[in-house]
C-alpha positions in Angstrom: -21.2 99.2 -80.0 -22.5 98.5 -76.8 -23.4 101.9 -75.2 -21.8 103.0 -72.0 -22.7 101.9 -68.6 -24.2 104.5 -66.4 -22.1 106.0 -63.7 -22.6 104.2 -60.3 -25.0 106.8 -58.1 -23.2 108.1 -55.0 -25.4 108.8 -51.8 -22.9 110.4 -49.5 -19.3 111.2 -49.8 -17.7 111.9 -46.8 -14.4 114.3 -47.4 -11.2 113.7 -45.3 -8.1 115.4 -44.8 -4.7 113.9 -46.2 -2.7 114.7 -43.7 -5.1 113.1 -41.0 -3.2 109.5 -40.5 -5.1 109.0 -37.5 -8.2 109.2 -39.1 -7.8 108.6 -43.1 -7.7 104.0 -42.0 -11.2 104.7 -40.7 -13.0 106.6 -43.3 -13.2 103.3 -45.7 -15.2 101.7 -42.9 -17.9 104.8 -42.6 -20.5 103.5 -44.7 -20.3 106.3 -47.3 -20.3 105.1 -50.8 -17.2 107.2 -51.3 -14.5 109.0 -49.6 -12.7 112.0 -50.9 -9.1 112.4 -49.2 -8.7 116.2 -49.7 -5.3 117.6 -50.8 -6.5 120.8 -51.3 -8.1 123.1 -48.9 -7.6 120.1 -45.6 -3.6 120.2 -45.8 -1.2 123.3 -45.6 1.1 124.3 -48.3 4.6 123.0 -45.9 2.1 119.2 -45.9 1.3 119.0 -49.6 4.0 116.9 -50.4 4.0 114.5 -47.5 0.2 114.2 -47.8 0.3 113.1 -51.1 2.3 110.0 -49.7 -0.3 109.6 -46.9 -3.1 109.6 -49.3 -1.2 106.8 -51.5 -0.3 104.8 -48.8 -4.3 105.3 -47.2 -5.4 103.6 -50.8 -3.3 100.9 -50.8 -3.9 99.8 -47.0 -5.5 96.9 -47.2 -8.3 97.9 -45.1 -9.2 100.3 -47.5 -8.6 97.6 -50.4 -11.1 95.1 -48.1 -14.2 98.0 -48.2 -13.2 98.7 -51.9 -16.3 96.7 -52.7 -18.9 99.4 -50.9 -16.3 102.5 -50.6 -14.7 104.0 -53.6 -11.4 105.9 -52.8 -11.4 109.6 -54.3 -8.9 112.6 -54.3 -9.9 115.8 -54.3 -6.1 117.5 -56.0 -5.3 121.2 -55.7 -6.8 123.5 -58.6 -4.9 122.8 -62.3 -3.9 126.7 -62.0 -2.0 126.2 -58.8 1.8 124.6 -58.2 0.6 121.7 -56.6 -2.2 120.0 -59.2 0.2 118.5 -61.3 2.3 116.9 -58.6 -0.9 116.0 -57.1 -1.8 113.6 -60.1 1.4 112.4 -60.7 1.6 111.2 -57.3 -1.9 109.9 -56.2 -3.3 108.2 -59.5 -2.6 104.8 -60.4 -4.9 101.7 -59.9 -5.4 102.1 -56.6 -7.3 105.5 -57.2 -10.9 105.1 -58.0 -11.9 109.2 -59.1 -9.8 112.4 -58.8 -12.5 115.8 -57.7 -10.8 118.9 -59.8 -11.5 122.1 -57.9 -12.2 125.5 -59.7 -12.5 124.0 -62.9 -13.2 127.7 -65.2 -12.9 126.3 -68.2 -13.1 123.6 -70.7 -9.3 123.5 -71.6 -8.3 122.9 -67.7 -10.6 119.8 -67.9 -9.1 118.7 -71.2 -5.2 118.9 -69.5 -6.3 117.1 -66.7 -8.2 114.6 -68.2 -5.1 114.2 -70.8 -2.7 113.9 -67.8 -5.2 111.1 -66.4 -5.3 109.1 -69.5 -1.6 109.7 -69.9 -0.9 108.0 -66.5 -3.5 105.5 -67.1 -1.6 104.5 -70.0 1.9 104.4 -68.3 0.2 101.7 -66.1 -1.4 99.7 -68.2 -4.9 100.9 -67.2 -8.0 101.0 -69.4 -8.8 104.4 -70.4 -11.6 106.4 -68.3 -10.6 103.9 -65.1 -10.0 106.8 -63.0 -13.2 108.6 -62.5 -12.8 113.0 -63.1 -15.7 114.9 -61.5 -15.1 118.9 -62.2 -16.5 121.1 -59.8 -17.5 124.0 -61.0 -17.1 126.8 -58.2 -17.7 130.2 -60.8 -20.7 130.6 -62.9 -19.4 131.9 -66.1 -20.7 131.9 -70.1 -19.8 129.3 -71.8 -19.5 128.0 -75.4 -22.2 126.7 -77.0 -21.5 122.7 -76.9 -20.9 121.8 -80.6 -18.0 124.8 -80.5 -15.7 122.7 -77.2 -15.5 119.0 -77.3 -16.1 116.9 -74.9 -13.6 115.6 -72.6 -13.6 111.4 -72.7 -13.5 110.9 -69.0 -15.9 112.9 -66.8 -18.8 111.6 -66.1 -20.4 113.6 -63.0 -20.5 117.6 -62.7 -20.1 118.9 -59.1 -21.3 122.6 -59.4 -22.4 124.4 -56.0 -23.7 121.8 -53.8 -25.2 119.2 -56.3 -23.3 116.1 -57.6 -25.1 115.0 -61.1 -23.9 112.4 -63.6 -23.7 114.3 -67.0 
């Protein structure tokens, strides 16, 4: 078995607002190596659902399909514990959606759902497994398992915790 490829290295990320549709066609052409529409903190609760849309329709412009190449298209979705997480993922993920950034990730079982509802959808539309990148950030420094006792989720494969982005 051929081992995995490494992750591709990110230099910047440059986070955008969902609701922004005057500004979300222009982010792709920034130079950062990926942009990160933000449903979460960026877009009030009464926006949530029309941002989604936005977000969609900003990864399937074909401006943003053009700089796919050098800009990979990312959605940072409200925390798994709130109303809006799951309605988030149904929404935004698909082929068109290069990574999903999960916010206030506590513990290993949120990761697990989210990364089941990911390969879930993945599988719906005919994607390979693990195509849509899951990078956890983890906002609350708490104990955790040892690593042998919680297994490992199949899909992330960078670890946002603080203000440092590392590939695991």
């Amino acid at each position: 078995m051929d081992p995995e490829p490494e992750p591709r290295r990110f230099r910047s990320l440059l986070f955008a607002p969902g609701n922004n549709q005057r500004f979300i066609p222009k982010v792709f052409h920034s130079g950062a190596d990926v942009v990160i529409l933000d449903l979460e903190d960026a877009v009030a609760v009464a926006e949530k659902d029309s941002a989604r849309h936005d977000v969609v329709a900003a990864l399937q412009h074909e401006g943003r399909v053009a700089a796919a190449a050098h800009c990979l298209g990312y959605v940072r979705v409200n925390a798994a514990d709130t109303g809006f997480c799951f309605r988030d993922l149904t929404t935004v993920a698909g082929p068109h959606l290069d990574g999903v950034v999960l916010p206030k990730v506590e513990s290993a079982e949120i990761l697990h759902s989210v990364d089941w509802v990911l390969g879930s959808i993945e599988a719906e539309q005919g994607m390979e497994r693990g195509a849509i990148d899951l990078i956890p950030i983890i906002e609350t420094v708490r104990p955790h398992p040892p690593p042998r006792s919680a297994p490992h989720p199949s899909n992330p494969k960078r670890l946002h915790h603080s203000n440092v982005l590392s590939s695991m």
